[in-house]
LUMNU-215238 format. One record per residue (C-alpha): residue in three letters; chain; x, y, z. Coordinates in pm, 1 decimal, padded with zeros to 6 digits. Layout:
% residues N
[ALA, A, [X, Y, Z]];
...
***
This chain:
% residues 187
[UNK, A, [00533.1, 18599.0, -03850.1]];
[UNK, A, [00783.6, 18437.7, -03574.6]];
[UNK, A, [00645.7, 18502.3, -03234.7]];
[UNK, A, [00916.4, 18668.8, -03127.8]];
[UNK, A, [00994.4, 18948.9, -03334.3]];
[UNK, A, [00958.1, 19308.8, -03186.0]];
[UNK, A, [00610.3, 19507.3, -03200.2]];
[UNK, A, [00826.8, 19773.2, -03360.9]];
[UNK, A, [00880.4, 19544.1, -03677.1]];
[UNK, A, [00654.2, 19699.0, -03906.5]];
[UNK, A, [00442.9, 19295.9, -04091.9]];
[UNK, A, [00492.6, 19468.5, -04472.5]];
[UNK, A, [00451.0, 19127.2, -04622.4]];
[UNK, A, [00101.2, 19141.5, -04513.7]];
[UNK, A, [00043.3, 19457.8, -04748.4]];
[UNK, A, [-00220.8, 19301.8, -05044.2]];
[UNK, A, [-00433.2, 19450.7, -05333.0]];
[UNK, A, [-00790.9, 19277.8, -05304.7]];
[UNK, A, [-01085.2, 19331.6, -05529.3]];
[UNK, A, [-01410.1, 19354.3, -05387.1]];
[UNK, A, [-01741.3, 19222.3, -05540.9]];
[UNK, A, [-01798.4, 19499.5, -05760.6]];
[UNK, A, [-01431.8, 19486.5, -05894.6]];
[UNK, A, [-01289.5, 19778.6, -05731.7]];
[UNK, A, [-00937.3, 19729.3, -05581.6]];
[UNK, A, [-00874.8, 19815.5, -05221.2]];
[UNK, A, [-00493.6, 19797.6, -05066.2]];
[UNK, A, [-00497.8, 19588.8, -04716.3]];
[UNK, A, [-00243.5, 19697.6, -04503.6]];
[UNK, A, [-00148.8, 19685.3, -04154.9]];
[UNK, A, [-00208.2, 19988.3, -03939.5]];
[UNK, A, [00047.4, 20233.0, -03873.5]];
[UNK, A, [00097.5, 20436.3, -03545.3]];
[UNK, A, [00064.7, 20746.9, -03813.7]];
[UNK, A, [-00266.8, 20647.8, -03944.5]];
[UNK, A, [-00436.3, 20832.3, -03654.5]];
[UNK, A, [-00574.1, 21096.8, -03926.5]];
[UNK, A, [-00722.3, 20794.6, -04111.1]];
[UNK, A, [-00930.9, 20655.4, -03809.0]];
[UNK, A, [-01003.4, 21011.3, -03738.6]];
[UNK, A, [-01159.9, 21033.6, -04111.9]];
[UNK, A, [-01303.3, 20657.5, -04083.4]];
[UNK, A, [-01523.2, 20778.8, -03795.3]];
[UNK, A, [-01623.4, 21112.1, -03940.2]];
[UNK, A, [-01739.3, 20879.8, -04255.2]];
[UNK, A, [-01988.6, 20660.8, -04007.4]];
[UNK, A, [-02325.9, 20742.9, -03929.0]];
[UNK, A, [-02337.9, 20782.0, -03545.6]];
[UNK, A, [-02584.0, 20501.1, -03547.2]];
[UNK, A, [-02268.3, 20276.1, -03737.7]];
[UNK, A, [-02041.2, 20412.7, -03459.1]];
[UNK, A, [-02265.9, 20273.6, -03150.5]];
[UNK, A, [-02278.1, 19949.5, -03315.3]];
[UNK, A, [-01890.5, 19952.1, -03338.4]];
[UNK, A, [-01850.2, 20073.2, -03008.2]];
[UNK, A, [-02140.6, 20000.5, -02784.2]];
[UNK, A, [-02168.9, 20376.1, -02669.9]];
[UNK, A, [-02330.8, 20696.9, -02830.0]];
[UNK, A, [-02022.3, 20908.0, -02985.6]];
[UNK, A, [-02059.7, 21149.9, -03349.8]];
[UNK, A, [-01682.3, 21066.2, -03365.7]];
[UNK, A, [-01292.2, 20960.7, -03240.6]];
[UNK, A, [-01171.2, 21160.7, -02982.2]];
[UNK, A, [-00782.3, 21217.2, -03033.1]];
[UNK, A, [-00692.4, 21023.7, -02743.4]];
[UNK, A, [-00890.4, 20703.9, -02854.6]];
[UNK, A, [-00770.1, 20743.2, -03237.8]];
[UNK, A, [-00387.7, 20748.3, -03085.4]];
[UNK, A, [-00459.7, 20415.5, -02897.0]];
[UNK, A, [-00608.5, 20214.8, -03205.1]];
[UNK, A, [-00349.7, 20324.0, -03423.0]];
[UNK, A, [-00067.1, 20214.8, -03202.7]];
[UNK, A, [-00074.6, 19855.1, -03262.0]];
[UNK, A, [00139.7, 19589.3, -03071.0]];
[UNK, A, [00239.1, 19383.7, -03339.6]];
[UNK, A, [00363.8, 19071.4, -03080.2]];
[UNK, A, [-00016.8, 19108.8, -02930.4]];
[UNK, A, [-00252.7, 19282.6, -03226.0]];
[UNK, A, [-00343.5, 19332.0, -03538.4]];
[UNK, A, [-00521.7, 19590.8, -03717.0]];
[UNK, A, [-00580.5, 19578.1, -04108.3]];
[UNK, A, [-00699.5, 19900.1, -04279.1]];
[UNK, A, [-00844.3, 19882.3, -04644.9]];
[UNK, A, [-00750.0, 20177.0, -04836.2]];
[UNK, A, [-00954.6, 20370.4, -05154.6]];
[UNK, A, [-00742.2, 20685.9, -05249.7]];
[UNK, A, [-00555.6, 20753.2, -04995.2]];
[UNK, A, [-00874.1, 20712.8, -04749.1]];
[UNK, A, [-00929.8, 20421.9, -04470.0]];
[UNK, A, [-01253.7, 20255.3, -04546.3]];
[UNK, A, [-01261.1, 19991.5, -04278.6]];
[UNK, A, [-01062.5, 19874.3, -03995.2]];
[UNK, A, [-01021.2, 19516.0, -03818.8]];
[UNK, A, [-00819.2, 19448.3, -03544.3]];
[UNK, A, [-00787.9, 19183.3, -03248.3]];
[UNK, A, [-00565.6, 19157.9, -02953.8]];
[UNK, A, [-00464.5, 18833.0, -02841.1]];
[UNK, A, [-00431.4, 18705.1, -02515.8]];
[UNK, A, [-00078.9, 18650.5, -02402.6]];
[UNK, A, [-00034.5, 18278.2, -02537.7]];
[UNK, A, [-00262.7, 18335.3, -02789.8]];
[UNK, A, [-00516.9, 18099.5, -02673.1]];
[UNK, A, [-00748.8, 18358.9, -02776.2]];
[UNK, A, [-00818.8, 18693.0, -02947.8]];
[UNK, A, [-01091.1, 18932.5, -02977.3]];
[UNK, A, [-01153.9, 19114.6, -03240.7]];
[UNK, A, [-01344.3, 19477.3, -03373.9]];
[UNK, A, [-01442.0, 19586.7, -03680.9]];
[UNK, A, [-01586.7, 19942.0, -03851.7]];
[UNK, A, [-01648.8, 20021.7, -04203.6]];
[UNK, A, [-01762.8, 20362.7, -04376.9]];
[UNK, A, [-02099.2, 20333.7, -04389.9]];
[UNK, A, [-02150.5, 20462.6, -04754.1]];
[UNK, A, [-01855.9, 20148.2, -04811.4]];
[UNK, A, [-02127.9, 19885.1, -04637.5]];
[UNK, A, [-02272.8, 19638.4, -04831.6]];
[UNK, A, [-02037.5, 19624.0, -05104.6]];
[UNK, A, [-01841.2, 19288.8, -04906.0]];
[UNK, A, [-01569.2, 19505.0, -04733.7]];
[UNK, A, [-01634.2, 19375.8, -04390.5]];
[UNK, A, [-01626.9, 19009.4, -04502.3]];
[UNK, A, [-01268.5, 19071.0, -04729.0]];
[UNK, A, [-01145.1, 19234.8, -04374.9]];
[UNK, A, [-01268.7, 18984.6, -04119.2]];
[UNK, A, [-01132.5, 18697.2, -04402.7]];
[UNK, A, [-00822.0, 18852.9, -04392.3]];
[UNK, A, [-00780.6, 18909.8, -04023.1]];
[UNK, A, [-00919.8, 18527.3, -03968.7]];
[UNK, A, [-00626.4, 18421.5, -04201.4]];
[UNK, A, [-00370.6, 18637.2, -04004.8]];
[UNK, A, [-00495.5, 18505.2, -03693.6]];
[UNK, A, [-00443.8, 18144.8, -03813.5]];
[UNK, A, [-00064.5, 18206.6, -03943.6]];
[UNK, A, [-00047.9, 18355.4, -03567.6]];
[UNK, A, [-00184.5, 18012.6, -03425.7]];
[UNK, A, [-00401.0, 18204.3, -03203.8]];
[UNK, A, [-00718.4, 17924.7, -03059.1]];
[UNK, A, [-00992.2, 18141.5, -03062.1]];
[UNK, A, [-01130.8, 18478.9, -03218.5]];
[UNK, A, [-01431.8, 18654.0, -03013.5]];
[UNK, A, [-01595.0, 18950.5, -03018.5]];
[UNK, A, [-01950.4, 19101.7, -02908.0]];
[UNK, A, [-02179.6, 19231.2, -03135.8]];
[UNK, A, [-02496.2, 19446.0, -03060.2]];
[UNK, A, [-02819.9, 19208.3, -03114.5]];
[UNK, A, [-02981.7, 19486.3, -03375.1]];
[UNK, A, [-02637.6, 19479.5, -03580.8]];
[UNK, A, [-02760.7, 19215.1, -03799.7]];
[UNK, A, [-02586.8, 19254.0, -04051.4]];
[UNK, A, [-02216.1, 19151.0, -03835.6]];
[UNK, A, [-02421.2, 18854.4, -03726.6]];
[UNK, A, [-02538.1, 18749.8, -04034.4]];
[UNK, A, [-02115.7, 18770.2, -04137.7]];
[UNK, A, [-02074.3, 18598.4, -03852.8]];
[UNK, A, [-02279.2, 18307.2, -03907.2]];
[UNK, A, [-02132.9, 18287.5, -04262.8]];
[UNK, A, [-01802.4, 18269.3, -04146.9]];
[UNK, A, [-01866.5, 17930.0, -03908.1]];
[UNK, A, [-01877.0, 18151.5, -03562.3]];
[UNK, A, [-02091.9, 18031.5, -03291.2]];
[UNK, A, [-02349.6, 18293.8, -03163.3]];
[UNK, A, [-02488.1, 18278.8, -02801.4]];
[UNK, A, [-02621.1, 18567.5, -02562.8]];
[UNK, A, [-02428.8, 18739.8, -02332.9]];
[UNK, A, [-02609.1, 18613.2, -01952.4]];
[UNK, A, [-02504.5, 18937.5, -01827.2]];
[UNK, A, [-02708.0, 19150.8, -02115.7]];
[UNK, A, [-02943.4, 18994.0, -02346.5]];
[UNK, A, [-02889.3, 19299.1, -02593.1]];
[UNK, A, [-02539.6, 19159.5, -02672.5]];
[UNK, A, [-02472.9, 18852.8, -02882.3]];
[UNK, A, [-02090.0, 18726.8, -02772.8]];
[UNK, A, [-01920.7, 18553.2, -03127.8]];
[UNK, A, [-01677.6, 18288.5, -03130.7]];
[UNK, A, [-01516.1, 18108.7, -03391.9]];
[UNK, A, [-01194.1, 17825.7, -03332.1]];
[UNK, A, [-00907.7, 17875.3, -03529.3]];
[UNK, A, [-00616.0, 17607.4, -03375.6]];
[UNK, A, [-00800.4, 17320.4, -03257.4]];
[UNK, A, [-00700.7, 17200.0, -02907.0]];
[UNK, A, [-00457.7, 16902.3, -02888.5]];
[UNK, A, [-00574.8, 16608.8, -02660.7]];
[UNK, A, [-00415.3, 16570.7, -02336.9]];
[UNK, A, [-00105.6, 16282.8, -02386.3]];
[UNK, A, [-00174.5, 16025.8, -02193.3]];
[UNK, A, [00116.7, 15860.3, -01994.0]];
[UNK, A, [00224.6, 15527.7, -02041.2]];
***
């Protein structure tokens, strides 16, 4: 995608059908302001214990106002992919990149009766690979210590995994996408 196309531009080419391991087909697609319903539905599909280890704090669901702000994507700055079963979101990742894309951090959920089955890593393979074709340096995230699962994924997927200094329950992930270009010398 050229950098400068408009976050109204609407990245259809990145629309895919993907099998997972067990052979069923899921449709990738970017998310859509009017997908709101779906992260609604995502959420309502997670156990709350899933939802705290997507998003740090005790919650039994999305509240309207936080579904309207993940499904309005800035396409010059974000990226959110939602895999689709039926007409039903099964998993969401997303970053948001800093302004000259040195670096991006990123978030994912799945449905927790969808875990296990190799969603997440088809997602976060995905939304590595988009990140890449963005040139974008860096992708971070945090992930809860317990949630060892993600960390596992993580370690899979060549990120480094340190803890956080300022709370030793949080594991900060980083993996380098563009490698830094050496400073030209003068002659």
């Amino acid at each position: 995608m050229p950098v400068d196309e408009s976050q109204n531009t609407y990245p259809a080419w990145l629309e895919t059908n993907e099998r997972l391991r067990d052979g069923i087909e899921v449709h990738l697609r970017p998310l859509r302001a009017e997908d709101e319903p779906l992260l609604e539905d995502l959420a309502a599909h997670m156990t709350p214990a899933d939802l705290r280890l997507r998003f740090f704090a005790s919650m039994r669901g999305l509240s309207h106002a936080l579904a309207w702000k993940l499904s309005h994507i800035d396409y010059d700055r974000a990226m959110a992919l939602v895999a689709l079963k039926d007409g039903a979101a099964l998993g969401v990742a997303r970053f948001h990149a800093e302004p000259d894309r040195s670096r991006a951090e990123y978030a994912i959920a799945v449905r927790s009766d969808w875990k296990g089955r190799g969603l997440g890593y088809l997602l976060m393979t995905r939304l590595i690979a988009v990140a890449r074709e963005w040139g974008i340096g860096e992708l971070a995230g945090q992930v809860l210590r317990e949630n060892q699962r993600m960390l596992a994924m993580c370690r899979e997927l060549g990120f480094s995994i340190v803890t956080e200094r300022a709370d030793p329950n949080v594991m900060r992930v980083r993996k380098t996408l563009v490698p830094e270009l050496p400073p030209s010398s003068s002659a």
